[in-house]
matplotlib code that plots the C-alpha trace (Angstrom):
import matplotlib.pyplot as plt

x = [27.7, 25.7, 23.7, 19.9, 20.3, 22.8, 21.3, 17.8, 19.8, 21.7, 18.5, 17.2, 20.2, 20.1, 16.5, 17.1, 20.7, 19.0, 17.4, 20.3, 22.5, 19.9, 19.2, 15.3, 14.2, 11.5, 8.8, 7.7, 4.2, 4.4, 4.2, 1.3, 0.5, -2.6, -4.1, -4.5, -7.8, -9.4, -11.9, -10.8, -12.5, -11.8, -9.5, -6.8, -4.1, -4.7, -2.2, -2.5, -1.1, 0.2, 1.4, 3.6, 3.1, 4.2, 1.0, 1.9, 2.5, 1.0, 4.1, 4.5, 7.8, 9.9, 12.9, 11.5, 12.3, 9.7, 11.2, 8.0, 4.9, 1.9, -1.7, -4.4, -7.9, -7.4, -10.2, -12.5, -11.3, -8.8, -5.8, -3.9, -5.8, -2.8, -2.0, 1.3, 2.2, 5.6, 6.7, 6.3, 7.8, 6.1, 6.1, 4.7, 7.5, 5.9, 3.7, 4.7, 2.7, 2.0, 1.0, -0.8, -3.8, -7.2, -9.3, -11.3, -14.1, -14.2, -12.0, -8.1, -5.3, -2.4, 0.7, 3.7, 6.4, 9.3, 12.2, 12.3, 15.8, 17.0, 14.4, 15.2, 12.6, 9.9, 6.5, 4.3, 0.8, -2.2, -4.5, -7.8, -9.1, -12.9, -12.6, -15.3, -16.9]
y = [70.6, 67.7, 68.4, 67.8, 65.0, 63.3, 63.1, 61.9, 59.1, 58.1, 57.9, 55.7, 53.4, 53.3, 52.2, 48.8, 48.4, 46.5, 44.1, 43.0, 42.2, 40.7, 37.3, 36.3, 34.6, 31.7, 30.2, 26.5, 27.6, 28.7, 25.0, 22.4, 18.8, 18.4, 14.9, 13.8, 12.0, 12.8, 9.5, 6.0, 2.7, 0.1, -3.0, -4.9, -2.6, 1.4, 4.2, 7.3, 10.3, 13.5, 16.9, 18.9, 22.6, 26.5, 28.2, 31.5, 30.6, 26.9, 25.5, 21.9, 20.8, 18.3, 16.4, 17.3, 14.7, 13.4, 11.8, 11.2, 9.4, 7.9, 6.6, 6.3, 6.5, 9.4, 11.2, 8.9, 8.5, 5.8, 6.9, 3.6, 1.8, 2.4, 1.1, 0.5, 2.9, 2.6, 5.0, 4.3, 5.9, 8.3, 9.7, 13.2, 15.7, 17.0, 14.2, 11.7, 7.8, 5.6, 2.4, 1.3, -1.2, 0.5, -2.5, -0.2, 2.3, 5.6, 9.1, 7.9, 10.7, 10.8, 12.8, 13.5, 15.6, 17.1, 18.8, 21.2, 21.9, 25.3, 25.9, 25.7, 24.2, 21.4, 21.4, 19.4, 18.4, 16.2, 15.3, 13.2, 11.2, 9.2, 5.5, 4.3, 0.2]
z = [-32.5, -34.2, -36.7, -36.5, -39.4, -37.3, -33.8, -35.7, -37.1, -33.4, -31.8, -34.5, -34.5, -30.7, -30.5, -33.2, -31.5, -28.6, -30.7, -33.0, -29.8, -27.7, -28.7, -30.0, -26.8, -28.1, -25.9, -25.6, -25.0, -29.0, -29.8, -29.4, -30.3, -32.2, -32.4, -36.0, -35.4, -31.3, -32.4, -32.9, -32.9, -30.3, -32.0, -30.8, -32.1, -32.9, -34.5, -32.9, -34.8, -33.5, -35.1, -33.2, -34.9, -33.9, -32.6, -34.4, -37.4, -37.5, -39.6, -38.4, -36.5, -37.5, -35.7, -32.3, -30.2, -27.7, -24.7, -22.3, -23.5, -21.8, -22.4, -19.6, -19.2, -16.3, -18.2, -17.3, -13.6, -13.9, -14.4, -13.4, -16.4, -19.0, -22.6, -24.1, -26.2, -29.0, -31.4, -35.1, -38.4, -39.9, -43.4, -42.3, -41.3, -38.1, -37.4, -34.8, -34.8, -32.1, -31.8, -28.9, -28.2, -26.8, -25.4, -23.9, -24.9, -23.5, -23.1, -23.3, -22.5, -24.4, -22.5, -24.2, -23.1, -26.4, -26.9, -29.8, -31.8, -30.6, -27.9, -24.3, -22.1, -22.7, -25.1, -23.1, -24.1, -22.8, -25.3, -24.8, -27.2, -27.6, -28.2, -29.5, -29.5]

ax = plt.figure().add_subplot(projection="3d")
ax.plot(x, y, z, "-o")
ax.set_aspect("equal")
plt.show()
């Protein structure tokens, strides 16, 4: 017969069991780009800076690597009026730079679309930002 010690302890051990073999299963939707500044003037060339960080515990993410990237004016109605947009270095682990040219004043979206080392799935964001004359 088991002991009353013993059977305490296998029903324990069998409720952490499950979580030591089941792998932690994360979720894109824990991660967000932030825009650095959501205001910029209008100029012939602008730098937009993004931070990629983990909602829960707002650490920033570095080495993602954002494949998809677009800026339009779809805020404002018209989203075929686009600007070139190219990635630039950046000296901030977990912020990602942009350089782009904003000839035109008014609410600009910027999409972006990453992957995340050791995530499955896409972080996808669509952030608006106010240029201003």
């Amino acid at each position: 017969m088991i002991s009353a010690l013993r059977l305490a302890a296998l029903a324990a051990f069998s409720t952490v069991l499950p979580t030591l073999i089941a792998p932690a299963i994360a979720d894109v939707r824990d991660y967000e780009f932030q825009l650095v500044h959501d205001q910029l003037s209008q100029n012939e060339a602008t730098e937009v800076g993004v931070r990629l960080v983990k909602k829960s515990t707002g650490a920033p993410v570095a080495d993602a690597v954002i494949f998809a990237s677009r800026m339009d004016m779809a805020p404002d109605g018209m989203p075929t009026m686009q600007a070139s947009l190219a990635a630039v270095p950046s000296a901030q682990a977990g912020v990602y730079r942009f350089s782009t040219r904003l000839e035109m004043e008014g609410a600009w979206q910027l999409s972006l679309a990453a992957k995340v080392q050791g995530e499955e799935g896409t972080v996808v964001g669509k952030l608006i930002l106010k240029v201003l004359p």
